[in-house]
C-alpha positions, 0 to 999 in steps of 0.5 A: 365206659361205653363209646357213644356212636357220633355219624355226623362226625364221620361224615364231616372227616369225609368231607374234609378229606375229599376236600384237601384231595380236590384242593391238591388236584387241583393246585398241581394242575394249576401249577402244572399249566402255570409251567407249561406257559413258562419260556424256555431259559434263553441259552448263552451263546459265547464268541458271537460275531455282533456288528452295527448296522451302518448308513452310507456308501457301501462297495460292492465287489467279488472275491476269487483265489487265482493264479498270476499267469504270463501275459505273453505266452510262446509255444515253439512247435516242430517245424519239420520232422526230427529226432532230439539230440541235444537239450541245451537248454534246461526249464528257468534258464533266461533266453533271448531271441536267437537262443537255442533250446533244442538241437534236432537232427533230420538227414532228409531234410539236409538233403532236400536243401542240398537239392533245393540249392542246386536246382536254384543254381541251375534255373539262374543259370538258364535264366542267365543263358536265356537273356543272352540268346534273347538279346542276340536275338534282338540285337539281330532284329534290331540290325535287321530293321535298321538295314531295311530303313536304310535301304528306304531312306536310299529308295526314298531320295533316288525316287525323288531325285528321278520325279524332279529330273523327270519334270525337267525332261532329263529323266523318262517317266517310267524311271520315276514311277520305278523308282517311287514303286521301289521306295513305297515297297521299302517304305512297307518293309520298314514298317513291318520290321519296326512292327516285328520289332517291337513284338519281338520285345514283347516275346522276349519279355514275356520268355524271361518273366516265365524263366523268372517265375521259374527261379523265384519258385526255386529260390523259395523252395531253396529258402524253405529248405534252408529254413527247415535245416535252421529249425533244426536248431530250436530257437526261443524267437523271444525274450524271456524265461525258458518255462517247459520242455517237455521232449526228451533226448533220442525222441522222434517229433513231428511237424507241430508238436511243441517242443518249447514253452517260453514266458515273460516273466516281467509282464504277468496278469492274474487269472481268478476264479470268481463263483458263477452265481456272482459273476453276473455283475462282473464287466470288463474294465471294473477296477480290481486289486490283486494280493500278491501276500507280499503287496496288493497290485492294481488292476482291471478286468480284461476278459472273463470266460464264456465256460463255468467250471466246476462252479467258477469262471475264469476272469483275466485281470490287468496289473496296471500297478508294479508287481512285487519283485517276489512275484511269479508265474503260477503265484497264488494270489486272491483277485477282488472285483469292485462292482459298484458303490452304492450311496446313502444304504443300510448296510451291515457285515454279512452274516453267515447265513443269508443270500442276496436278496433273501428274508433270513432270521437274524438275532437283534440285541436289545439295547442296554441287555445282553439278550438277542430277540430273533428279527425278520430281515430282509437282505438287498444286494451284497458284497464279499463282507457287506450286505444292503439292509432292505427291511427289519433293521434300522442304523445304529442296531447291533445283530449277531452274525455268526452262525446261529442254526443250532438255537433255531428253536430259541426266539431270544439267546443270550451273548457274552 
């Protein structure tokens, strides 16, 4: 049996095959492009922070971690140079006024008041001798000019009676005209010692107002010295709680160095710390609270500081409201600042990302679904939870909040 040579059959097998190779090309390719236009599976995100987007009034306030510190603080410093010899007093003891803390010791300045007393003593007692010489001599002037007055008022009648007896021819005229130069010369004398008389008064008190100057400057210098010897004994000059010594026994102070710290403890204020970039709207006079972890006390601000450190300022806070009984100098207590209230706004929790007055990213849920489509919002002016909605959200929407960094490259998720 011979086989018969059939090309046209060879030809239409070629055909075929080329035609099943392009059809597979391009299947894969179309399958291939089909894929690549597919989204990415949306990934399932557990435990997210979702929140509502609410309309009404919101509060603003700030937040800051502080301390309650004593409103009324006393330094004692050393008044004069000593050395410690006594503690008699330890750190939490209660004092009064007049309650010794510290008892110095300092044998020149005991000596100097002795010395100051004894020049007191002696300046009184030449105050005291100088008024006696001072009055004898006056008394003399005084006796003096009260004989010279005498003497004229004697000149003065007998010159008289000789100008009438002169008149009636029973006395010569020149006995008269004696008798009046007489009586005008006394008449100038008594002036004059009147005129000495009372300059003499004068002198006399101007000598005891410089004797005088001259015993009250000792007297001070007697009352400073005595002082000095009393500072010996470190009082607290207040009520209170003793709070710090920091001098030992045997150690030499100086006039100023503190010696003593002194605190009431019943009148106590907090001191926060709120972040310079949200203290700009701080003012003093806005209401505060201020938890204690055993309470929360009212308050408002006092004083904020001029300085930033290390990123925060200091803001002093009133307690206008009773402390706790638990509470102490140097407590840990979180101080909330209230800003201002806002009516009528959009607002929402704060998300973890996003700062005011910013256009962030946030993960809206589709209603009645469990998928988040990523939304630009645009954030307002916010608060320690709270943040005012400008744009992109509208009231009754439900965003995610936590931290969604590690799906950036997601524009949809799913939440659980």
């Amino acid at each position: 049996m011979v086989d018969i040579a059939r090309p046209d059959q060879s030809r239409k097998k070629k055909f075929r095959r080329i035609a099943y190779g392009s059809a597979a090309v391009l299947g894969i390719m179309l399958i291939t492009l089909g894929l690549s236009r597919l989204k990415p599976a949306a990934p399932t995100v557990e435990g997210a922070w979702i929140d509502t987007v609410k309309r009404g009034e919101m509060l603003r306030n700030v937040r800051g971690l502080g301390t309650l510190v004593p409103d009324e603080i006393r330094w004692i410093p050393a008044v004069t140079e000593g050395r410690v010899e006594r503690r008699v007093l330890e750190p939490g003891a209660e004092v009064k006024p007049d309650s010794v803390i510290l008892e110095l010791s300092n044998p020149d300045v005991e000596l100097a008041a002795l010395e100051a007393e004894s020049q007191l003593r002696a300046s009184e007692a030449s105050l005291t001798e100088l008024k006696v010489r001072l009055e004898t001599q006056r008394l003399d002037q005084m006796a003096n000019a009260a004989r010279v007055r005498a003497d004229f008022q004697v000149a003065k009648m007998r010159a008289e009676r000789d100008e009438t007896l002169a008149k009636q021819g029973l006395e010569s005229e020149l006995n008269a005209k004696l008798s009046r130069v007489q009586a005008d010369e006394l008449k100038n004398r008594d002036e004059i010692e009147g005129k000495r008389l009372a300059i003499a008064d004068e002198s006399v008190q101007a000598q005891l107002r410089v004797q005088e100057a001259n015993v009250e400057q000792r007297r001070a210098l007697a009352r400073l010295r005595r002082n000095q010897v009393h500072s010996l004994n470190v009082r607290a000059g207040i009520h209170g709680v003793l709070q710090l010594v920091p001098v030992e026994i045997g150690q030499r102070v100086t006039p100023g160095t503190n010696l003593a710290r002194v605190a009431q403890p019943e009148k106590l204020k907090a001191v926060v710390r709120v972040a310079e970039t949200q203290v700009k709207d701080v003012a003093i006079g806005q209401l505060a609270s201020v938890d204690t972890r055993n309470g929360t006390v009212e308050g408002k601000v006092a004083r904020i500081d001029p300085s930033v450190q290390n990123g925060t300022v200091a803001v002093d806070i009133t307690l206008t409201g009773p402390l706790p009984k638990s509470a102490r100098p140097d407590m840990t207590v979180d101080g909330t600042i209230e800003l201002e209230r806002l009516p009528d706004v959009l607002y929402v929790g704060r998300p973890a990302q996003g700062q005011a007055d910013s256009l962030v990213s946030l993960f809206k849920i589709q209603e009645g679904t469990n998928e988040a489509i990523r939304t630009k919002v645009k954030l307002g002016r916010n608060s320690v939870s709270t943040v005012e909605i400008v744009e992109g959200l509208k009231q009754g929407d439900q965003v995610v909040l936590s931290d969604t960094s590690a799906w950036d490259a997601f524009d949809r998720i799913k939440v659980k």
